[in-house]
N, C-alpha and C positions, 0 to 999 in steps of 0.2 A: 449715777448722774443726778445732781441737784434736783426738788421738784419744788414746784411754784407752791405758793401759799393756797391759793384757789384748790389746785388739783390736789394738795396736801388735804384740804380740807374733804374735798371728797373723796377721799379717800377714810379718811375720819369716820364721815357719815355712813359709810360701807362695813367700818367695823362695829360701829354702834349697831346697824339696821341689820334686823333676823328675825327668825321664828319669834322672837318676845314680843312680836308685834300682837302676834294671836292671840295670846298667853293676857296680857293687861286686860281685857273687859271682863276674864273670870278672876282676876285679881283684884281686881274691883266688886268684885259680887263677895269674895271672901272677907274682902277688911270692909267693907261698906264705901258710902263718902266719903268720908273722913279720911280713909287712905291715899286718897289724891296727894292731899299733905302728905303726907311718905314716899311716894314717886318725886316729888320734888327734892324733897329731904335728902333721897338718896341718890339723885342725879349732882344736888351740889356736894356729898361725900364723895360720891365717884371723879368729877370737875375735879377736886382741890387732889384727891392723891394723884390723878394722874400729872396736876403738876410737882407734886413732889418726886415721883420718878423722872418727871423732864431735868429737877434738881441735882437728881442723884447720877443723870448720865453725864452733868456738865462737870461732876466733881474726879472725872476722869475718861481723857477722850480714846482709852480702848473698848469703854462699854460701848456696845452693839445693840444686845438684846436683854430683855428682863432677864436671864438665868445670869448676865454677866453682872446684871446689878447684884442681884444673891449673894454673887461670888463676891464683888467685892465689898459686899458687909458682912458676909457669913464665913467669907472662905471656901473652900470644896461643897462645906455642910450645906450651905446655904445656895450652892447652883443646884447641889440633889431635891433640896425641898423645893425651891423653886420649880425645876423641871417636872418633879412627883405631879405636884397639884397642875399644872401646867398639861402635863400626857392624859391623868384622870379626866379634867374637867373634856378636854376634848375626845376622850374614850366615850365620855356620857353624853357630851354633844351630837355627835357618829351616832350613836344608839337611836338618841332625841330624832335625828334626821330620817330614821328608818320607820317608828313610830309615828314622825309626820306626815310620811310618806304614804304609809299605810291608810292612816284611818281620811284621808284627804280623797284617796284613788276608791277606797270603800264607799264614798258620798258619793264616788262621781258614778261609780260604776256597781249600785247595791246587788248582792245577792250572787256577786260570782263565784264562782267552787269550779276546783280541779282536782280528779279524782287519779289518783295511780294506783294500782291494785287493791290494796289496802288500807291505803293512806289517803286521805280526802286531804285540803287545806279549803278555807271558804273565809271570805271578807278580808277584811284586816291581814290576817294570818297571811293568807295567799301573796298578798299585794308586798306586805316586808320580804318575804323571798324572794320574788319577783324583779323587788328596787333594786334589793343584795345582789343579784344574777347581773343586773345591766349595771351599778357602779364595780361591781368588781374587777373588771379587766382597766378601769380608769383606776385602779390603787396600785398595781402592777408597774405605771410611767412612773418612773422612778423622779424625774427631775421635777413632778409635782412639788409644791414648798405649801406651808399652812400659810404663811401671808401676801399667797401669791391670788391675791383674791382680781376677778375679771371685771376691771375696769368698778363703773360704780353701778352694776345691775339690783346689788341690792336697793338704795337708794329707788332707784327707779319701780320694783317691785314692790316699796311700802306705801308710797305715794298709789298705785297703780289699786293693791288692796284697799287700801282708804277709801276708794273712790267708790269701789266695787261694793264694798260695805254700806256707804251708804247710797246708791243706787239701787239697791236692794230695799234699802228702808223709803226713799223719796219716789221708787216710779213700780217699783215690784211690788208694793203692795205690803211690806215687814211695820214701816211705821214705827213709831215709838211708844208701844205701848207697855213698854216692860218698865215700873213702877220701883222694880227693886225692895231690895228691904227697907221697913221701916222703921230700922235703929241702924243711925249713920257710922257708928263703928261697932264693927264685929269681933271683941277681942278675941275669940277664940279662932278667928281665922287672921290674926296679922301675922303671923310669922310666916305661914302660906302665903300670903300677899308681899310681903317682905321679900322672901326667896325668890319670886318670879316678878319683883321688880328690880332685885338686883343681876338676877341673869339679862334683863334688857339691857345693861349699862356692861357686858362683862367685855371689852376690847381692849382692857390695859396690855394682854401681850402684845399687842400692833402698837401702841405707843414708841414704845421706843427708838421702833424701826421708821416712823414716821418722823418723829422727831430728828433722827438720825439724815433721812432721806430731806431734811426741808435745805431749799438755799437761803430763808431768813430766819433762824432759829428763833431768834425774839419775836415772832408771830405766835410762837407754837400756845403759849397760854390764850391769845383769843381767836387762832380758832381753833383750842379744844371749847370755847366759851361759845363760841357759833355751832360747835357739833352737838354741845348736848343740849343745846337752847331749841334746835329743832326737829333733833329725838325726843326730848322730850314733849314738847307741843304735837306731833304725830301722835308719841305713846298716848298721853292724856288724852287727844282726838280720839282717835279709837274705843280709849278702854270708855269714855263717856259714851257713844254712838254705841257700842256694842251691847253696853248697859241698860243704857235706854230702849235700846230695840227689843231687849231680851228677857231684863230683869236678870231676876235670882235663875231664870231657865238658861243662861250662858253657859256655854260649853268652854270646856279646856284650851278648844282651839275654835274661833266666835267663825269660822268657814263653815264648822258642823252644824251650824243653826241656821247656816241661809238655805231659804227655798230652793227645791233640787229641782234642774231642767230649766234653771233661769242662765241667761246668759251672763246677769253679773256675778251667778255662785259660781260658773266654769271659770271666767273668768280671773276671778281671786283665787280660787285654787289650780289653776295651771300655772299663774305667777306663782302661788306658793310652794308648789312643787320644783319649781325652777331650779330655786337657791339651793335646796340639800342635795339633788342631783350632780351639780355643779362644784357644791363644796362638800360634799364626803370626804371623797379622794383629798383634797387637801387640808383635812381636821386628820384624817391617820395616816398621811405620809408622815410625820414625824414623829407619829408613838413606833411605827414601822422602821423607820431609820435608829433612833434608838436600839431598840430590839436586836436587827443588822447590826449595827457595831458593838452589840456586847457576843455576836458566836462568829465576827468575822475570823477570827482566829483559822474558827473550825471548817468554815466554808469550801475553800479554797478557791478550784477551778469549775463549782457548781456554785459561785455566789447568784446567778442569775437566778436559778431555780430555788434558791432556799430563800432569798429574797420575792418570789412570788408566792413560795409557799407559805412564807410569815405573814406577808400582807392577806392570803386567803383564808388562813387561819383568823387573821383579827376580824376580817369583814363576817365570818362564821361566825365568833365569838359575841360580836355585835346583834347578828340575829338572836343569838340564842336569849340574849338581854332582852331584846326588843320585845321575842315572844312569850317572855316571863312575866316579864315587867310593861306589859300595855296601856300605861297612864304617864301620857304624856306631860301634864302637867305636875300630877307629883314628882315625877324624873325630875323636870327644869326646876321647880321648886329646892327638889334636893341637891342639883346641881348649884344654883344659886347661893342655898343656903350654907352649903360645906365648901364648895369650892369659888364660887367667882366672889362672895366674901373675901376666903384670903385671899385671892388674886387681887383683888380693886379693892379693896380695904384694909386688910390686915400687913400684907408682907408690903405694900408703899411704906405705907405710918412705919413699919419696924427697920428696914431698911435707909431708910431718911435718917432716922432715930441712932441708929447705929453708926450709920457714914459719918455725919458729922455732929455729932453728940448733942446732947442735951442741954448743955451751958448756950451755945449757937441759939437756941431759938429763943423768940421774944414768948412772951408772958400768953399773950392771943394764939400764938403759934402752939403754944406747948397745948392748950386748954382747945383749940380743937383736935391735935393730934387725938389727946390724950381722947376725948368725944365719941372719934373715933372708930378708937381700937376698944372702948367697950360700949359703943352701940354696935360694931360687928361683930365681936364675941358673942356679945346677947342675942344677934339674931343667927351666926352660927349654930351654935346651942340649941336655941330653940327651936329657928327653923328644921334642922337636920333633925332633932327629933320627932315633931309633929309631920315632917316628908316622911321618915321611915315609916313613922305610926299606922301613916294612911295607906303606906303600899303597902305593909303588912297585913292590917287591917281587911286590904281590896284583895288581896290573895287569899288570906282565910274565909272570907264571902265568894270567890270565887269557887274554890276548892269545896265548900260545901253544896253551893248552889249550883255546881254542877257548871259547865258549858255554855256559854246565851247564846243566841240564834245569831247568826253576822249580822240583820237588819233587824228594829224594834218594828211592831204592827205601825201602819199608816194612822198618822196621829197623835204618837208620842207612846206612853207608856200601855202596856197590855192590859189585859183583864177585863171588867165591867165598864160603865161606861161612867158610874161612882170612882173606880179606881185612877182613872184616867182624871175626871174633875178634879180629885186630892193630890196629882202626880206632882212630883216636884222635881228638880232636877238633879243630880248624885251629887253626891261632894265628887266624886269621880270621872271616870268614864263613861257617857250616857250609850255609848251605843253598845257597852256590849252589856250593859245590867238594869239596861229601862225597857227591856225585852219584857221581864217578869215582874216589871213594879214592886222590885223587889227593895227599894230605897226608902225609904220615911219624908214625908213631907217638911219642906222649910218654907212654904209657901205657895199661891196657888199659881200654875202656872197651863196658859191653856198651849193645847198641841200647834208647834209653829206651822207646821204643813196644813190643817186646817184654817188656820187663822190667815195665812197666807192665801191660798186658793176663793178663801172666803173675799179679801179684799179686793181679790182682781176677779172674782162675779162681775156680770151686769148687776146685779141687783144691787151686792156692795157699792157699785157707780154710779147709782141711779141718781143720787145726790150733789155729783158732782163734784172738781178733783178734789185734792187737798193743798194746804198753800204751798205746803214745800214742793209737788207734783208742779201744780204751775209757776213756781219758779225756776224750777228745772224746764218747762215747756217756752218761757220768757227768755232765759238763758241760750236755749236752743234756737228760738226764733231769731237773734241779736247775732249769735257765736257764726261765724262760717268762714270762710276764703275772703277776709275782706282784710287787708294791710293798710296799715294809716301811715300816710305820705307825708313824712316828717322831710323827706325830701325836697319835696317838691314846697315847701312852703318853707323851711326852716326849723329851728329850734323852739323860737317862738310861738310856731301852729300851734304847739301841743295846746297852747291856750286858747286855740278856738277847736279843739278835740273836746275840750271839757264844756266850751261855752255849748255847742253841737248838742254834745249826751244832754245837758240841762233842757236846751229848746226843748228838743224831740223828748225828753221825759216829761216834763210840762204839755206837749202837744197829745202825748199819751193820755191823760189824767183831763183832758177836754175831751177823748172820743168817749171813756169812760162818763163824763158828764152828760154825753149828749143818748149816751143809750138809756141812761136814766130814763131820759124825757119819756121814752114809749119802751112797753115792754114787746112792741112786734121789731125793735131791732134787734139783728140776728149775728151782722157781718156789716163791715165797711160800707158796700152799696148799697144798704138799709140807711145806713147814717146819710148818706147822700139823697138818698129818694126824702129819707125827712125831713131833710133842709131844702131841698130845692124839686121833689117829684121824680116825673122818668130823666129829665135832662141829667139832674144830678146824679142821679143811676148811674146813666149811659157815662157823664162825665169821670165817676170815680170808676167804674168798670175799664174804662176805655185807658188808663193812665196805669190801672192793677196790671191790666193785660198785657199792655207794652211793656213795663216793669219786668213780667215775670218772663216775658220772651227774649228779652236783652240779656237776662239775666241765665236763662240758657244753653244762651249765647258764649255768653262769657265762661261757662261752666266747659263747655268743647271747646274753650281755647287756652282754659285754664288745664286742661287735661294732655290738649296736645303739644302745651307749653311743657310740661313736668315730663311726660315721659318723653320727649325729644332730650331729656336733661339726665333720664335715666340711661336710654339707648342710642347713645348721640349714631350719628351716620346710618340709621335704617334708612333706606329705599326698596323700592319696590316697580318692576318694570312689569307693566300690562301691555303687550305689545310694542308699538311705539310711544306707548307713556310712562311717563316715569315721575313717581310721586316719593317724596323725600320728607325727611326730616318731622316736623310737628303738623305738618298741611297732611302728611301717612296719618301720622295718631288722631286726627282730628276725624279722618274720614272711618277708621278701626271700630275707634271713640264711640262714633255715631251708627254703626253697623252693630256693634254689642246692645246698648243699649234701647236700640228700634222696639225690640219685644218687649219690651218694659212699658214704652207708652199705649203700647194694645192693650192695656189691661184697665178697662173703664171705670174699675171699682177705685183708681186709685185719686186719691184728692190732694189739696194742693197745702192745706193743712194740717197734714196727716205726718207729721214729723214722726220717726223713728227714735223714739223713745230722747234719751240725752246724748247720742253717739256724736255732736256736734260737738257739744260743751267739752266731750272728753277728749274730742280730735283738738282743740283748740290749746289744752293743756300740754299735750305730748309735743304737739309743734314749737311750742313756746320752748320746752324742756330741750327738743332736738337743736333747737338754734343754739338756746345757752351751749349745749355739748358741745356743740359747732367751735364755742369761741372760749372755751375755756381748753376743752382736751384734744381737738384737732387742729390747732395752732392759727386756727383766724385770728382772735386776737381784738382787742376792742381799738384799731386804729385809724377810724373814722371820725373825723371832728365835723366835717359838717358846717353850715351858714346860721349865721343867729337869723338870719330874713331873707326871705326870698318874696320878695313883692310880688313879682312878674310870676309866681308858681302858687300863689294861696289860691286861685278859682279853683284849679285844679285840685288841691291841698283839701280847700272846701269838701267840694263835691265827692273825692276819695270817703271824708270823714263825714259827713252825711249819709252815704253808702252804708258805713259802718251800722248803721243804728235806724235800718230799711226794716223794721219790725210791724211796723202799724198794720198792714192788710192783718195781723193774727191776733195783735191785741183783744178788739170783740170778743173774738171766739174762744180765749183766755177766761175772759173776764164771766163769759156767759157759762163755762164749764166750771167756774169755782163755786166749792160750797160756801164761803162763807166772801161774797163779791163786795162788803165794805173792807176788804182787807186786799183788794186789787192794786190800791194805790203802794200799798208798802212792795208787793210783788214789781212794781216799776221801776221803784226806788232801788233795791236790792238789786235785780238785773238790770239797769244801767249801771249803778257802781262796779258792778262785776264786770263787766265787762269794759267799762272806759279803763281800768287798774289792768285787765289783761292786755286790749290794742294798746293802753300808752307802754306798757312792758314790753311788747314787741317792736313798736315803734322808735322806742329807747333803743332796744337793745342791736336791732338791726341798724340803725343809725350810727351808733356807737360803733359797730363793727365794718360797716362797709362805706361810711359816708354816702357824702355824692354819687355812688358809682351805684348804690342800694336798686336794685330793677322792681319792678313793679311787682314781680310778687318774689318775695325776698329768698324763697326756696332755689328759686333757680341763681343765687349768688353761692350757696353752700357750697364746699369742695367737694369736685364727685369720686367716688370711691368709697367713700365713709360712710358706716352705716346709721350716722346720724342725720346725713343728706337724706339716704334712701330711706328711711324711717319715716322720716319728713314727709317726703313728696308720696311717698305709699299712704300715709295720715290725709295728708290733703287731696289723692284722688279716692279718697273713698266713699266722702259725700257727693260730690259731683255725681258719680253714678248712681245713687240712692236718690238723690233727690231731683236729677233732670227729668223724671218723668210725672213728678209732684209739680214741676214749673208748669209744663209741654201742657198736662190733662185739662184746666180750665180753660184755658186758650181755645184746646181744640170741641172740648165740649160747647163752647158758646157757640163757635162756628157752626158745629154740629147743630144745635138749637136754631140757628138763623136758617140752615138749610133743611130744618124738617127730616133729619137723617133720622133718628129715634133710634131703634135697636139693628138698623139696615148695619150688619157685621162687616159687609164689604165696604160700604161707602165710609163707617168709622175706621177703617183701617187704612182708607188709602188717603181720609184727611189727616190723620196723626202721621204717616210717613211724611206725607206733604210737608209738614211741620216741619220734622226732623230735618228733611233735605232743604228745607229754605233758612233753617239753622247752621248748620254744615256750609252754605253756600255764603249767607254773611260771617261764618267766624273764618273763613277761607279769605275773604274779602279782608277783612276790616280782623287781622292779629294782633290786635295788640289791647292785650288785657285791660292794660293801667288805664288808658285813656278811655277803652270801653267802658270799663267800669265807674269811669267820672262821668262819664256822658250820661249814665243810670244814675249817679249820685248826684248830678248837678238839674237833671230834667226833669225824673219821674218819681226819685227817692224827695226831692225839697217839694212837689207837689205831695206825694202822701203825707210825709213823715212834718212836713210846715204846715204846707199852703193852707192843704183842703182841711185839717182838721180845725185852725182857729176857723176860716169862711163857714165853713158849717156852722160850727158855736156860734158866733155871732148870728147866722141867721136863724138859729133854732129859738137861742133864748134872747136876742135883739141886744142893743146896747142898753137898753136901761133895767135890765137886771145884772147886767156887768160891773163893778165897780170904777170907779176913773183909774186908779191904778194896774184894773186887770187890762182894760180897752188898751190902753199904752202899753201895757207886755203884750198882746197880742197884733198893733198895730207894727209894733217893733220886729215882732217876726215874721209878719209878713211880709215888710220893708226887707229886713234881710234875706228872706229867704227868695223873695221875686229877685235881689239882688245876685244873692249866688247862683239859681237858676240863669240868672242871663249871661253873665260874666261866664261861670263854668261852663252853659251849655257852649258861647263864642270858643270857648279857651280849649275845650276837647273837642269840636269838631274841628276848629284850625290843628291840632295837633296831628287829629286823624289823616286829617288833607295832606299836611308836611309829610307824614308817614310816606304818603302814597308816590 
């Protein structure tokens, strides 16, 4: 069956995306800077032959697959070489995935050993056996194929490490402090760097079958132009961030350098684990099928068995590789450099060359082929010699130095506390030979696991965050369950989504002016009390408070909206009552998370790290899936204007950008607070470019018919839906008791409760059940949530922060240009407040 250009393409981006993700930050420590330029270099060698094999299939429509192409420039010869290099490079891939596997479950899990009589296994070793034991019986399914890859998980798992990587560096405390070398190319490690940039680019066998599979073949040249324009930008993302994080200390695979027992290092390595699990089995089903048709002969009526036994045999054989050869890097190095060379270099250019001959190409043509086939010679050559050198090399250091311990001492390399200062990282494998400091220094490099622990001390924080820390905390306060009502105003809104971000970024960068003024402001009702005393207090307190309890609100209806959409027809009969549908989940909802707000240490600003910013990502990603590979579809066009829906529209997108109550406490936490301003600038941008993407795209897909919050439109069944709405119920429960805790502590404070255990227990239930009883009341999200965007978000996020400024510093240290941006958005924003607040409570009322 035909496949679309979209799903063609991601499918692209799946054969590009793998283990070489890991592999680019220490490839960059081998050629230095400078080698950047060479990841580029060899994404556009790799770009141009795979359109030469797009060429070479159009010049006869029995080619299928690369070995037919072979055949038909080579003959018989040329399908055996083809297939040769083709079975090797993924014999060594197979291997590659067991070694990944290993030394990935060694971080997560250090110091495990399994003893049977005589025979111990411990670390590393253990864990290869282990993978071998649970993919083996998945090599066995015979109707496995190698390009029968599961949808586009890859994809999804590079984005996913990306993130993890650097969340490691911006809130875990890793930071950028790795300097690297200070000579930008390293000529004795480019050919190292060479080979494990060309293994990132190695997919030309899926080409053809891509190509083969498109219904508009004449896409196929741009989007192989879109697949390697955004591997590439990932790989280079990466190997810079890994670089930076780590220096010359970068490991083979940059997961072995992040801090152990963090949530973003499980993370990156349970994604990493994912893909060789899932694709073993289909990297040697077809060295296995092979093998099968050369002793079917002999088989007979036991091909079942001899067929399991050859597949058992290779997954055996692969161990035994794995546990020879434990450097992962120089493997993919060597792989790269012998085999995915001629794969994506060598046998395009010579099969092109062959098909339709040399006289056929133009002058530019012939002069890059020719470019080509001896810049991949050259780093064939060379690569594959300086790969063998070093596994050679790591095995005769091996072999002499005896066995290293599975885990290096806490802190990096052993010995004195001199040996540890000089330690530098192996050209190799650091975990099984920075045991003994047995390596020579290339530089100074301090222990990550100290250096780390160190940052996230109090005393390391005593100073207060860093910028990327509070841009990630900026991001978080902004990012949440808030959908921008492209609906409800039109096409047009979007232009008052951007005017919105601007106000409220400007209204930003005035509370920031007004803390200036006194160093006793602390928080928002600080800025209040200085402009106006207790009233002002009580005033900005009193509009936080409502805020954060509508807000709530909306959180148990935004919950019992989703999983009515996961578990449609639940009820539940108490008697003679009978409670149904999302008014069930809502009261669950509230029944789960009751213990949550008993816990009085919890505060209202106390964000959970960036888990917002990244829920915001995957939902985005889940919708795209929605509408390109579950068959929604972008068939929503939508009104250029909707007059009669912009209050609403407003107050939605006001909603969006409801950050102010944490500003302050941003501002007051950063070390270096004249650099607050950039921190606004950067999280509004980020975030207007994410809601207008979702706003776009949900629009685009469901029109007019788009519901208030756009999850519950996805087709149910699909685990992009469920993805979704499991993404989106997972802050509601983290942070409904960050809303509920200020609310009820004030109360608390008004009634002199203090430490009385009982009496704060039974005013935070109070809460809950008079939350529960208006989200019971009043279901209906979208409008709730205008009536918060249109009431109490354009009082924070407008009103109150220009009325402050003006009364702190008066009008005449104002300029006449600022007075008029500021008289402007109070005019608009009193505007939106009235109109929205009219326009969601009449909607509320019609509901009813």
């Amino acid at each position: 069956m035909p496949v679309g250009t979209a799903r063609t393409c991601m499918n692209g981006l799946n054969a590009l995306s793998g283990v070489g993700l890991l592999t680019v930050p220490y490839a960059l420590s081998e050629g230095g800077w400078v080698s950047l330029a060479l990841l580029a270099a060899v994404a556009a060698a790799c770009w141009y032959t795979g359109i030469l094999l797009c060429r070479c299939m159009d010049a006869d429509d029995a080619i299928r697959t690369y070995p037919d192409i072979g055949e038909r420039a080579f003959g018989r010869t040329g399908r055996l070489v083809v297939s040769a290099f083709t079975y090797v490079e993924l014999y060594l891939v197979a291997t590659g995935f067991l070694i990944l596997e290993g030394d990935n479950l060694d971080k997560l899990f250090p110091g495990a050993r399994v003893t049977l009589g005589t025979v111990s296994l411990a670390g590393k070793r253990l864990f290869v056996v282990l993978v071998a034991l649970v993919v083996a019986p998945t090599t066995w399914l015979r109707s496995l194929g190698v390009l029968a890859y599961v949808s586009a998980t890859g994809v999804f798992a590079s984005v996913v490490i990306v993130l993890s990587v650097l969340w490691a560096a911006a809130v875990d405390g890793v930071g950028f402090s790795g300097r690297g070398t200070t000579t930008p190319l390293r000529i004795a490690g480019l050919p190292t760097a060479l080979g494990l940039y060309i293994f990132c680019y190695g997919g030309h066998p899926m080409f053809p079958t891509l190509y083969a599979s498109m219904k508009r073949k004449s896409q196929f040249p741009k989007m192989l132009v879109i697949c390697f324009l955004l591997c590439t930008l990932n790989y280079g993302a990466m190997a810079v961030l890994g670089y930076l994080m780590y220096g010359d200390g970068v490991l083979s695979q940059v997961t072995l350098n992040l801090p152990s027992a963090r949530l973003s290092s499980k993370v990156a390595i349970y994604t990493t684990l994912l893909n060789p699990v899932t694709k073993y089995a289909l990297v040697v089903t077809p060295i296995a099928a092979a093998v099968e048709e050369r002793i079917r002969g002999a088989a007979g009526k036991g091909a079942r068995a001899v067929s399991v036994a050859v597949r058992t045999l290779l997954v055996l054989s692969t161990v035994a590789v794995a546990l020879a050869l434990p450097f992962f890097a120089d493997l993919m190095a060597l792989v790269g450099s012998m085999l995915n060379v001629a794969v994506c270099m060598l046998l395009p250019c010579a099969c092109y060359v062959r098909i339709f001959g040399a006289p056929s190409m133009s002058s530019v043509e012939a002069v890059a082929i020719g470019g080509i086939l001896v810049l991949g010679s050259l780093v064939a050559v060379t690569g594959t010699y300086y790969s063998l050198m070093k596994i050679i090399h790591e095995l005769v250091r091996m072999a002499i130095g005896g066995a290293a311990p599975p885990h290096p001492p806490r802190g990096g390399g052993g010995g004195s506390p001199e040996d540890s200062s000089t330690a530098r990282r192996p050209d190799f494998e650091q975990p099984l030979l920075q045991a003994h400091a047995a390596v020579p220094a290339r530089g100074k490099q301090e222990p990550v696991e100290r250096d780390h622990e160190a940052q996230c001390s109090p005393e390391a924080d005593g100073d207060g965050a860093t910028f990327v820390r509070t841009c990630f905390n900026g991001l978080n306060a902004l990012s949440g369950e808030r959908w921008a009502a492209v609906d409800s105003g039109g096409w047009l809104s979007l232009v008052l989504l951007l005017a919105v971000a601007m106000v409220c970024c400007y209204t930003g960068l005035l509370l920031r002016r007004c803390m200036a003024a006194s160093p006793a402001v602390r928080g928002y009702p600080d800025i209040g009390a200085l402009a106006f005393g207790a009233k002002g207090r009580l005033a900005v307190s009193a509009f936080l408070y409502a805020e954060l309890y509508l807000v709530a609100i909306g959180f148990l209806i935004l919950e019992g909206d989703n999983l009515d959409k996961l578990f449609p027809g639940t009820s539940l009969a108490v008697g003679g009552l009978v409670v149904s549908g999302k008014q069930l989940f809502v009261v669950v909802v509230a029944v789960v998370i009751l213990p949550t707000t008993w816990l009085r240490s919890l505060a209202v600003l106390a964000y959970v790290s960036a888990s917002g910013v990244l829920a915001s990502v995957v939902v985005v990603f889940c919708v795209l899936w929605a509408a390109v590979f579950d068959g929604v579809g972008f068939h929503g066009k939508g009104r250029m204007l909707n007059v009669s829906g912009l209050p609403t529209a407003l107050g939605l997108y006001t909603f969006c950008y409801c950050g102010h109550a944490i500003f302050p406490t941003l501002c007051n936490s950063m070390q270096e607070k004249d650099k607050f301003s950039r921190v606004l600038v950067i999280c509004f941008v980020a975030c207007t470019v994410n809601y207008g993407s979702m706003a776009i795209l949900g629009y685009l897909m469901y029109g007019d018919d788009v519901k208030s919050q756009v999850t519950l439109n996805l087709p149910e069944g699909k685990i992009s839906s469920k993805l979704a709405i499991y993404t989106t119920l997972i802050n509601p429960f983290s942070k409904y008791a960050l809303m509920v805790t200020p609310v009820a502590t004030a109360i608390e404070e008004k009634l002199l409760a203090g430490n009385k255990r009982s009496v704060n227990v039974l005013i935070r239930t109070l809460i809950v059940v008079s939350t529960v009883v208006i989200a019971l009341t009043v279901p209906f999200f979208g409008h709730l949530m205008a009536l918060v965007g249109s009431l109490l978000s354009v009082m924070a996020s407008m009103l109150l922060p220009c009325i402050c400024y003006l009364k702190i510093f008066g009008l005449t240290r104002c300029g006449r240009g600022e007075t008029l941006l500021i008289a402007a958005i109070i005019v608009l924003g009193s505007l939106v407040a009235a109109t929205g607040t009219y326009s969601s409570l009449k909607k509320i009322f019609y509901e009813f």
